[in-house]
C-alpha positions in Angstrom: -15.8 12.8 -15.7 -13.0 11.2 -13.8 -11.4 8.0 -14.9 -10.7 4.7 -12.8 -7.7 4.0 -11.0 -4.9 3.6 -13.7 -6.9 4.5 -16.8 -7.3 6.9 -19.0 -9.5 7.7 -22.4 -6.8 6.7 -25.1 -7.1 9.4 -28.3 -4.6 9.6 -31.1 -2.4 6.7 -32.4 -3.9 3.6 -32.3 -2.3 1.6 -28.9 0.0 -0.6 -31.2 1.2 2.5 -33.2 2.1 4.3 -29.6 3.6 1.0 -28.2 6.0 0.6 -31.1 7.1 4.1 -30.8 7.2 3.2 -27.1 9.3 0.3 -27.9 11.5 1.8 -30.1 12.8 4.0 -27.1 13.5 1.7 -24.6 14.9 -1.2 -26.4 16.6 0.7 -28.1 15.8 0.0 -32.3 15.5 1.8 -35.4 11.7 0.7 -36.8 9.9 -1.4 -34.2 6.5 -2.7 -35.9 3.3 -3.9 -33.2 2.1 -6.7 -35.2 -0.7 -8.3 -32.7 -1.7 -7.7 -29.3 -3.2 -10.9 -27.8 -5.1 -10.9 -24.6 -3.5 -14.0 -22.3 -5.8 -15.5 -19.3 -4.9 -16.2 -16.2 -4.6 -13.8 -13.3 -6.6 -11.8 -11.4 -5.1 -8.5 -10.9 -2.8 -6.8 -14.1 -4.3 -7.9 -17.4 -1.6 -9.8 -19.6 -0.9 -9.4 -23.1 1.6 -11.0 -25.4 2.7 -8.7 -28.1 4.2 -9.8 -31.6 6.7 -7.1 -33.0 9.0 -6.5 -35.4 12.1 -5.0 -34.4 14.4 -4.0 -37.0 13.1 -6.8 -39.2 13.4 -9.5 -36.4 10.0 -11.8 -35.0 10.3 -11.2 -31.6 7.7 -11.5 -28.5 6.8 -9.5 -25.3 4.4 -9.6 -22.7 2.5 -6.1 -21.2 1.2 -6.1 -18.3 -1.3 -3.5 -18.1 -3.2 -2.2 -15.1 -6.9 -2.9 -14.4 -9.5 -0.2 -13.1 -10.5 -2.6 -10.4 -9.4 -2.5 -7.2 -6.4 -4.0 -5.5 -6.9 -7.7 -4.3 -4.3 -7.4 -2.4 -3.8 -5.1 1.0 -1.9 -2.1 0.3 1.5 -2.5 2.0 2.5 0.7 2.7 1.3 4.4 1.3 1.4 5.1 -2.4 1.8 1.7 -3.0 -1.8 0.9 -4.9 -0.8 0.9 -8.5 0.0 -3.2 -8.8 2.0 -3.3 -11.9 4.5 -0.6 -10.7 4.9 -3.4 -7.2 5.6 -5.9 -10.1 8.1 -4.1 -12.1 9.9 -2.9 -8.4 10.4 -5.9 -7.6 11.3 -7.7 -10.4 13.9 -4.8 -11.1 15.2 -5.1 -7.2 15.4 -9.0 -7.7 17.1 -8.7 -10.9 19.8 -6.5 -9.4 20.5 -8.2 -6.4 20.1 -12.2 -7.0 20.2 -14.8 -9.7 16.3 -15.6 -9.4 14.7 -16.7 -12.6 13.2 -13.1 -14.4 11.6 -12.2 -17.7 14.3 -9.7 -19.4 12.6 -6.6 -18.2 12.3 -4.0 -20.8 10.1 -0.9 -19.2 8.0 0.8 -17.7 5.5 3.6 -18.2 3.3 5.0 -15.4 1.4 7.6 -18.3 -1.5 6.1 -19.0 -2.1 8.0 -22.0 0.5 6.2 -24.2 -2.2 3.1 -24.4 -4.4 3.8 -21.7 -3.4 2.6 -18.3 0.4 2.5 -16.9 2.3 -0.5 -17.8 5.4 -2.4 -18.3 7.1 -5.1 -20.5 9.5 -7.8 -20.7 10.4 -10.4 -22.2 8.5 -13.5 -23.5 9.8 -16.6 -21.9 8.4 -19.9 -23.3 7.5 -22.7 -21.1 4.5 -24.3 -19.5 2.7 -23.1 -16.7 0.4 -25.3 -14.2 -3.1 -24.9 -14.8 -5.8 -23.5 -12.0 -9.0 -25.0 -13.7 -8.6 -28.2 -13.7 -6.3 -28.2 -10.6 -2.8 -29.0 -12.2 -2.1 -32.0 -9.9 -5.2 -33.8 -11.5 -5.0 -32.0 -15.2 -2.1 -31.1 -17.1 1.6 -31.7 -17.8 2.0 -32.5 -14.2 -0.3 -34.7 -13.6 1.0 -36.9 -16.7 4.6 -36.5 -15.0 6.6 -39.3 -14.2 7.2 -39.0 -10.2 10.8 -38.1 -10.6 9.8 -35.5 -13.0 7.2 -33.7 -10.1 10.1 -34.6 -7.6 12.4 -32.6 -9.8 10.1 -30.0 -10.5 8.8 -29.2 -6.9 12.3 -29.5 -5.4 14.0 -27.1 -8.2 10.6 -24.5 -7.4 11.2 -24.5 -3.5 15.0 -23.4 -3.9 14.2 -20.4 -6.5 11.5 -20.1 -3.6 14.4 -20.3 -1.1 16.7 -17.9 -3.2 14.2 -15.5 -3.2 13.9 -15.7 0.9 17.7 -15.0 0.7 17.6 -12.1 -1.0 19.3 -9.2 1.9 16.2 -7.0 1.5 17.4 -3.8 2.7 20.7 -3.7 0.7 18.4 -4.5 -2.2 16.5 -1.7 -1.1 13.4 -3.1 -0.4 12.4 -1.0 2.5 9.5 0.7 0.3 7.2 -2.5 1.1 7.6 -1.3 4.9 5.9 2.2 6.3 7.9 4.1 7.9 7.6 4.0 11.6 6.1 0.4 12.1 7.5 -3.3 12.5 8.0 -5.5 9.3 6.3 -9.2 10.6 3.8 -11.4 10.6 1.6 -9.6 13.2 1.8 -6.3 10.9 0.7 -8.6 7.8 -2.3 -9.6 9.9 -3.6 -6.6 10.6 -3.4 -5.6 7.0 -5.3 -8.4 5.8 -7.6 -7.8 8.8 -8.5 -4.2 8.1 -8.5 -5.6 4.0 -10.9 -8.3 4.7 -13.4 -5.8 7.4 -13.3 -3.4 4.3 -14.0 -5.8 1.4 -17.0 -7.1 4.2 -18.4 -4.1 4.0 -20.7 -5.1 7.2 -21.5 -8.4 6.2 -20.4 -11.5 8.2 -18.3 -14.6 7.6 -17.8 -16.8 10.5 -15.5 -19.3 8.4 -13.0 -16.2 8.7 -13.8 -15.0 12.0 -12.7 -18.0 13.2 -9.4 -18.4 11.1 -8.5 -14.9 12.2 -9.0 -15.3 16.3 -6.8 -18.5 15.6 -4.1 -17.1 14.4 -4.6 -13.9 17.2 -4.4 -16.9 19.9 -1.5 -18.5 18.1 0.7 -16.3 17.1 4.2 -18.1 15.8 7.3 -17.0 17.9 9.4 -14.1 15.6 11.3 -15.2 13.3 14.1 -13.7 11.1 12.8 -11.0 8.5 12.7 -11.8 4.7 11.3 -10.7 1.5 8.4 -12.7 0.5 7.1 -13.3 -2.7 3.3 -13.1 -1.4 2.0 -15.5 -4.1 4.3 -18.1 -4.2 2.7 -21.2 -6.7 4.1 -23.5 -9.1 1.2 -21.2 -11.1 2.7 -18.4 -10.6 6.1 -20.1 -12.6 6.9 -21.2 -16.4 8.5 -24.2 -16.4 11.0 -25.9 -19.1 11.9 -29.7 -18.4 10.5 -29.7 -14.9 12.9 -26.7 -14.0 11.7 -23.3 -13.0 12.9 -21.2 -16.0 11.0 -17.4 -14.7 9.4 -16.1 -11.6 5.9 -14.6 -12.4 3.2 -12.2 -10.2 4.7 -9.9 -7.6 1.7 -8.0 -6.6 1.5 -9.2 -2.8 5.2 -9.1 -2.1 5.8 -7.9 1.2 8.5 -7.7 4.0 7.6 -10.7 6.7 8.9 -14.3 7.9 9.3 -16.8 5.1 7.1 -19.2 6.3 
């Protein structure tokens, strides 16, 4: 029988024996130990786990993401480009060589998915808070118990990692895998991906709510604008924060080639 996307029947070592062997190879250590693997929520694409190891006799933490047999939410940006945690970890690694962006130390990544049975990477744990999605964080949550200057601070220090990210030179970063060969980057191109996405998730049935949003935005088409890498989910959510500063960038599955705005 034929497995889902990503996955694969795991058979020999247990998963925490294979990701310490794992581990030991890319960090590099003598005698890594997998302690506890610990299933994190939040998310709705890779699943997220926090790992607790011993390396060479030192407490330290990770975080695996691990890919999921369900399909992508997101559009597929260009060909080949349907396995969401290797998007992650190709972006992360551009970003990491070519700006000061917050990151999670990135440690690896694996596309066999019989070392623990999907493809995977990991990096670093970065401690921190992060704003909640039920309850809404503006009326739940450390943010909502801010002080004003505190949420001034906070959104103002997110919008220029946001803006740091936007000013990232794409192409010498070598970005041009998020673009197919043969079209034009921009926000008309994004439209019709997420036009042909949302047709196929349909499947037939009807939405006028959307029908409507999408001939908008056909009549209204923005003027171009300058090309950019864009993060495609960019949240205070998707950040950890540490005294109302953004201290790591998190969830790179929609990034994409388009305008800022």
């Amino acid at each position: 029988s034929s497995s889902p996307r990503g996955t694969s029947e795991v058979r020999g070592p247990s998963p925490s024996y294979a990701l310490a062997r794992w581990l030991e190879r890319r960090l590099p250590a003598e005698q890594v130990e997998v302690r506890e693997i610990v299933k994190l929520s939040g998310g709705y694409s890779a699943e997220t786990l926090r790992v607790e190891a011993s390396v060479d006799g030192r407490d330290l933490r990770y975080v695996l993401r691990r890919e999921v047999p369900e399909p992508s939410v997101y559009p597929v940006q260009a060909p080949g480009l349907d396995l969401e945690i290797e998007i992650q970890w190709r972006a992360m690694s551009g970003l990491a060589r070519a700006s000061q962006v917050p990151l999670a130390p990135l440690i690896g990544f694996e596309p066999d998915a019989g070392v623990i049975g999907a493809p995977f990477f990991v990096m670093g744990f970065v401690d921190g808070l992060v704003p909640s999605v039920s309850p809404p964080y503006p009326s739940a949550g450390f943010f909502a118990e801010a002080k004003p200057e505190q949420r001034r601070a906070m959104l103002e220090h997110g919008l220029s990692v946001l803006a740091q990210i936007h000013a990232v030179d794409w192409r010498a970063a070598g970005f041009e895998w998020l673009v197919t060969p043969g079209t034009a980057a921009g926000a008309p191109l994004q439209l019709e991906l997420w036009e042909r996405y949302a047709e196929r998730e349909l499947a037939g049935r009807e939405h006028p709510l959307l029908a409507r949003g999408l001939a908008w935005l056909h009549a209204h088409a923005p003027p171009a604008s300058p090309l950019a890498l864009s993060w495609g989910d960019s949240r205070p959510g998707n950040m950890i924060w540490q005294d109302f500063r953004c201290a790591c960038v998190t969830d790179f599955e929609n990034v994409a080639i388009g305008p800022p705005e």
